[in-house]
N, C-alpha and C positions, 0 to 999 in steps of 0.2 A: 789206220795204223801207219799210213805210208809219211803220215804231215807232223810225225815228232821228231825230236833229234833224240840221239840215245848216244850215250858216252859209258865208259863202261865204269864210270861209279853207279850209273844209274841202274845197269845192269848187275850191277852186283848187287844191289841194295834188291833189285827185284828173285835172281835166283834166291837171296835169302827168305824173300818174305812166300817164293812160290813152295820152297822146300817145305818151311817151316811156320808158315803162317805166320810171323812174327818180325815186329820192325815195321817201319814207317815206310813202305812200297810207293812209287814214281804212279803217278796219276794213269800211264795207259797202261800201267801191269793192274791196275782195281777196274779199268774200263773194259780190258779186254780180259780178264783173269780163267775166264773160260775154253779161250782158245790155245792159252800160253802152255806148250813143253816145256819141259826141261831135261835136255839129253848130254849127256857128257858134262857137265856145266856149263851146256850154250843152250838159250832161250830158244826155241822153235815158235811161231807163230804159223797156223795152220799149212805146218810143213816147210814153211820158210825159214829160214836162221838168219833170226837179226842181230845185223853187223855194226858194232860198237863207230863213231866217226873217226876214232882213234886208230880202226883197223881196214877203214876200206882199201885204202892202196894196198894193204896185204893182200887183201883178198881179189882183189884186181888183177895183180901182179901173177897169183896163181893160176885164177880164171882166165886170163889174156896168154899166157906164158904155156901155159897143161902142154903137156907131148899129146897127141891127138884130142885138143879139145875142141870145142864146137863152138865156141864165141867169138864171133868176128870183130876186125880190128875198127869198124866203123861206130859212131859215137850211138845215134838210135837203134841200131841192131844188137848193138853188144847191152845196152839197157834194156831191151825189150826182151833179154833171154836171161838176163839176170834179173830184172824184179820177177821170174819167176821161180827164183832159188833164192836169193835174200831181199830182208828188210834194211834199209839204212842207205842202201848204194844207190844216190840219187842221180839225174843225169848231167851235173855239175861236176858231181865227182870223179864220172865216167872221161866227160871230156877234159875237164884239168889232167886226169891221169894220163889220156892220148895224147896232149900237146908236149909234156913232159916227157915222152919216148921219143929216143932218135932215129930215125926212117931207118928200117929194116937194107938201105943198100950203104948204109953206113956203119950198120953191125957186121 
């Protein structure tokens, strides 16, 4: 699951077809169609919520930012504690997102 890319046309096209059975579904929502949630209108994969490419720095931004959160500012640590909460946030992502912050003694 971890080796597709997901955009959130794709994702929409898949809440459709998981809700309703209907519509022309993204190849790993028919591959994996047995593990795939569907909560709020966000996809969960066996507990994980997969994150659109369109929205990882959001979710970054959140997860890096949280008032007492628990994800460290380092590139393999902070990735090794998020693929175990979402699908999509690759460790590209993770470190383009760190080099694009400005050191914490300049905030």
């Amino acid at each position: 699951m971890d080796r597709y890319k997901f955009t959130e046309a794709s994702l929409k096209k898949a809440v459709k077809f998981l809700q309703n059975k209907s519509g022309k579904a993204p190849v790993w929502v028919t591959k994996f169609k047995d593990d795939l949630v569907v909560k709020g209108g966000k996809i969960f994969y066996k507990e994980r919520q997969v994150v659109p490419r369109e929205k990882v720095n959001d979710v970054l931004r959140t997860e890096l930012y949280k008032k007492n959160g628990d994800i460290p500012s380092g590139r393999d640590s902070a990735f090794h504690i998020l693929k175990q909460r979402y699908i999509g946030c690759s460790r590209r992502a993770v470190m383009e997102f760190i080099r694009a912050q400005k050191p914490l003694g300049e905030v």
